[in-house]
C-alpha positions as CSV (number, residue, x, y, z in Angstrom):
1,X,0.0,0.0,0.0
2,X,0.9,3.4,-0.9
3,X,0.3,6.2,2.1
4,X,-0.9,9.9,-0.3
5,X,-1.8,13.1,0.1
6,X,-3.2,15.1,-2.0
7,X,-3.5,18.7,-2.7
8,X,-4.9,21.3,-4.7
9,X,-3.4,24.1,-6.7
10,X,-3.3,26.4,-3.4
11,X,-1.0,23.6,-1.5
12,X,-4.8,22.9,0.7
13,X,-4.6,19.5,1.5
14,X,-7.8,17.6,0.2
15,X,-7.4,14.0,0.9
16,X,-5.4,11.2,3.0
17,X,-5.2,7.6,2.4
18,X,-3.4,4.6,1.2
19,X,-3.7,3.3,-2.4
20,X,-2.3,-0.2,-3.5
21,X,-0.8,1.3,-7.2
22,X,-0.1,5.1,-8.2
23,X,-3.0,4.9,-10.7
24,X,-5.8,5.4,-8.5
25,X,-3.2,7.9,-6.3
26,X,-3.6,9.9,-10.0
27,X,-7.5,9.5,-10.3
28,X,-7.9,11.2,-7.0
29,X,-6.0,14.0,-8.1
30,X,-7.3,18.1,-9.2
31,X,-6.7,20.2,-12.3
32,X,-3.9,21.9,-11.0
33,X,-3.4,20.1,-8.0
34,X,-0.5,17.2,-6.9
35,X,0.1,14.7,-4.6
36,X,3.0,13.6,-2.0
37,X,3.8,10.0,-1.4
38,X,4.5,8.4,1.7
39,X,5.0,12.5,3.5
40,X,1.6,12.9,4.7
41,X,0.0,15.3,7.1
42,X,-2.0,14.4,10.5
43,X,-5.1,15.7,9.0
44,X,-6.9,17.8,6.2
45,X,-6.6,21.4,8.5
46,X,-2.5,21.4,6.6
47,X,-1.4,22.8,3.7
48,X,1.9,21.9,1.6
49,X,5.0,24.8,1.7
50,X,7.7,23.6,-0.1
51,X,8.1,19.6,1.2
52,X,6.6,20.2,4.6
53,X,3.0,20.2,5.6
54,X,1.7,23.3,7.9
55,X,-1.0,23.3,9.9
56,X,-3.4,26.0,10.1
57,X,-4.0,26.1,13.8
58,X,-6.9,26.9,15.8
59,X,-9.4,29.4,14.2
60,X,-8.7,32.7,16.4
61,X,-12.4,33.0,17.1
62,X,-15.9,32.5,15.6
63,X,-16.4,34.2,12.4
64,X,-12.4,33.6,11.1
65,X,-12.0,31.8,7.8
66,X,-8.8,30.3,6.9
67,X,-7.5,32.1,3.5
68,X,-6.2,29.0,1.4
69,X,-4.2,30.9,-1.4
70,X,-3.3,33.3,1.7
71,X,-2.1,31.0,4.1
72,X,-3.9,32.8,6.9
73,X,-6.7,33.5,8.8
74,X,-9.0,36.2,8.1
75,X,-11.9,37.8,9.9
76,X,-14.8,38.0,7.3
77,X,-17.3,39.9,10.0
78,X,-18.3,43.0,9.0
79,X,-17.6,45.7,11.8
80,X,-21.0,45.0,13.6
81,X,-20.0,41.4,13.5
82,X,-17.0,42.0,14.8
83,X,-18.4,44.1,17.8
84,X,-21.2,41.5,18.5
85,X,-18.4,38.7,18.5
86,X,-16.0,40.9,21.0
87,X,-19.2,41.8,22.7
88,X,-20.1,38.2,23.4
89,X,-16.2,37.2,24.5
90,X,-16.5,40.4,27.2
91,X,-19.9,39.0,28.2
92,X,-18.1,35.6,28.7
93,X,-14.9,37.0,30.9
94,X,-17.9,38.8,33.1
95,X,-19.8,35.5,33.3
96,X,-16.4,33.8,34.5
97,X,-15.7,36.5,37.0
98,X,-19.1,36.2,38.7
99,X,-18.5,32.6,39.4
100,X,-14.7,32.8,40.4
101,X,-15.4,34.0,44.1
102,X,-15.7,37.1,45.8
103,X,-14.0,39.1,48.8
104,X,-15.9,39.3,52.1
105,X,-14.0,39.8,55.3
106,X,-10.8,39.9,53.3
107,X,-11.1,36.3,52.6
108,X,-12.2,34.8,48.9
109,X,-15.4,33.2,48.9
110,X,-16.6,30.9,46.5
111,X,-20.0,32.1,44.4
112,X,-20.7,29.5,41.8
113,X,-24.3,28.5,41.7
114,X,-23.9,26.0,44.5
115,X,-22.2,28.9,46.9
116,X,-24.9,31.2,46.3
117,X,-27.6,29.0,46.7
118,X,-25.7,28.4,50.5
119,X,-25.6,32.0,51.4
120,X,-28.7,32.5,50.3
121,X,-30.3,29.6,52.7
122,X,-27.7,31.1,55.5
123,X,-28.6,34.2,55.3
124,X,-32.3,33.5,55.5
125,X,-31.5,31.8,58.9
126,X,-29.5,34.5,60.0
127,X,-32.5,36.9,59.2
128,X,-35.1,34.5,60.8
129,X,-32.8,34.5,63.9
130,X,-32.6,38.1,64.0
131,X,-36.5,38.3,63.9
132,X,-37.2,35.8,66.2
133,X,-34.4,37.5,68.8
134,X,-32.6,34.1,68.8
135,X,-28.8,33.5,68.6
136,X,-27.1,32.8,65.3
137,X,-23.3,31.7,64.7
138,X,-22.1,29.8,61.6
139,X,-18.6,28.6,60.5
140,X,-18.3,29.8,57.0
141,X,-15.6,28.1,54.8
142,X,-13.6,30.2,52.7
143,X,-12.1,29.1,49.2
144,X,-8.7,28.8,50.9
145,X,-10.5,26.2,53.4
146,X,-9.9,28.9,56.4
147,X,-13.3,29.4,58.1
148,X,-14.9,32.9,58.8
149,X,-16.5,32.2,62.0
150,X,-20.3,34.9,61.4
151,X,-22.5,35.9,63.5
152,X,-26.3,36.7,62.0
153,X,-24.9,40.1,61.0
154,X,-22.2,39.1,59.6
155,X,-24.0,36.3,57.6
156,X,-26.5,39.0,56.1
157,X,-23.4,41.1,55.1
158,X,-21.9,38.4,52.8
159,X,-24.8,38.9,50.2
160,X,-24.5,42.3,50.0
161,X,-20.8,42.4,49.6
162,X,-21.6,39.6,46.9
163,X,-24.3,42.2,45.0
164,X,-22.0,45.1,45.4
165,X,-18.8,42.9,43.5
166,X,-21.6,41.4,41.0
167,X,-22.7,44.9,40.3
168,X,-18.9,46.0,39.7
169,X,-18.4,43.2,37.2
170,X,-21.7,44.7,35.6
171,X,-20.7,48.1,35.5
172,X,-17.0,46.9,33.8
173,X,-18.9,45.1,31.2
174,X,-21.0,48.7,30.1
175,X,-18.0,50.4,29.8
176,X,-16.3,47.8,27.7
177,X,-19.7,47.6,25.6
178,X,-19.2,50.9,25.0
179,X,-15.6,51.5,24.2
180,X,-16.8,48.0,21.6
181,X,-19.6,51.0,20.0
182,X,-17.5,53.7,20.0
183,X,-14.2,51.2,18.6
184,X,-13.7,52.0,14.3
185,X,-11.3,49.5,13.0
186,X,-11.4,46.3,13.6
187,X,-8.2,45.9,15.4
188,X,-9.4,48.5,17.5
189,X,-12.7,45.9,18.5
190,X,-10.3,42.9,19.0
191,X,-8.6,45.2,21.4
192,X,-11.4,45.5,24.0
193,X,-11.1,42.4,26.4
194,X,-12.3,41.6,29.3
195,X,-10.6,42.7,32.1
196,X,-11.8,43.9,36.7
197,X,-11.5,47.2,36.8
């Protein structure tokens, strides 16, 4: 068997596979194209330079189409495109922040969906503790697995530091949307990422 690869005129390959003769390695073959025996690539995202196979690498993010003749990737989004696609990655840092934890007491607490749903019960108690005149005390672990030892008023401040960092995040993300509006090229756009103020 005979291990192939063939290509078109732009070097793209097009195919991989093993043929017993040359003839039906030909058959297989484009106008303008050619074929390598026995040097083939690990898969169809390669083109031929010279004698060596390239890969294209990872698409740099949604919208990108690999230019063939080129040998690059290009963003064929229009500018709104573009700002929708930046808007959506700033969106997505946001989202990751929320989730990643939060200061309270100078200590990082966690506040993925799990987290909150805890504080919220906790703080509940704390509150029916408070209006009931009872006693309240709760050992809190932290994301470090140090424990904040909280009292009911310091159980009912952890959600409000929590709203006051999610409304942060919330506030970075309008101004980046922005500065994506107000952005005119497109390297410009790209250059908007996510980042805590």
């Amino acid at each position: 068997m005979i291990s192939f690869a063939v290509h078109n005129d732009q070097g793209r390959c097009l195919q991989i596979g093993d043929a017993p003769n040359l003839a039906l390695v030909y058959k297989q073959v484009p106008a303008g194209g050619g074929y390598v025996i026995g040097n083939v690539p690990t898969g169809l995202d390669h083109y031929l330079q010279g004698d060596a196979w390239v890969s294209i690498g990872a698409r740099p993010a949604p919208g990108w189409e690999f230019d063939w003749a080129a040998k690059m990737w290009v963003d064929l989004r229009d500018m709104d495109g573009q700002r929708a696609a930046q808007w959506e990655l700033v969106k997505a840092g946001r989202d990751a922040a929320e989730t990643a934890g939060f200061i309270y007491m100078g200590k990082l607490l966690q506040s993925d969906e799990r987290s909150v749903a805890r504080i919220t019960g906790a703080t509940q108690a704390a509150q029916k503790a408070i209006e009931l005149g009872l006693p309240f005390a709760i050992d809190w672990t932290c994301d470090d697995n140090t424990v904040l030892s909280l009292d009911a008023e310091g159980m009912t401040g952890m959600p409000a530091a929590l709203a006051a960092y999610v409304n942060t995040l919330f506030e970075q993300g309008r101004v980046l949307r922005q500065a994506i509006a107000d952005a005119n090229t497109p390297a410009a756009i790209a250059a908007i990422v996510w980042s805590l103020p």
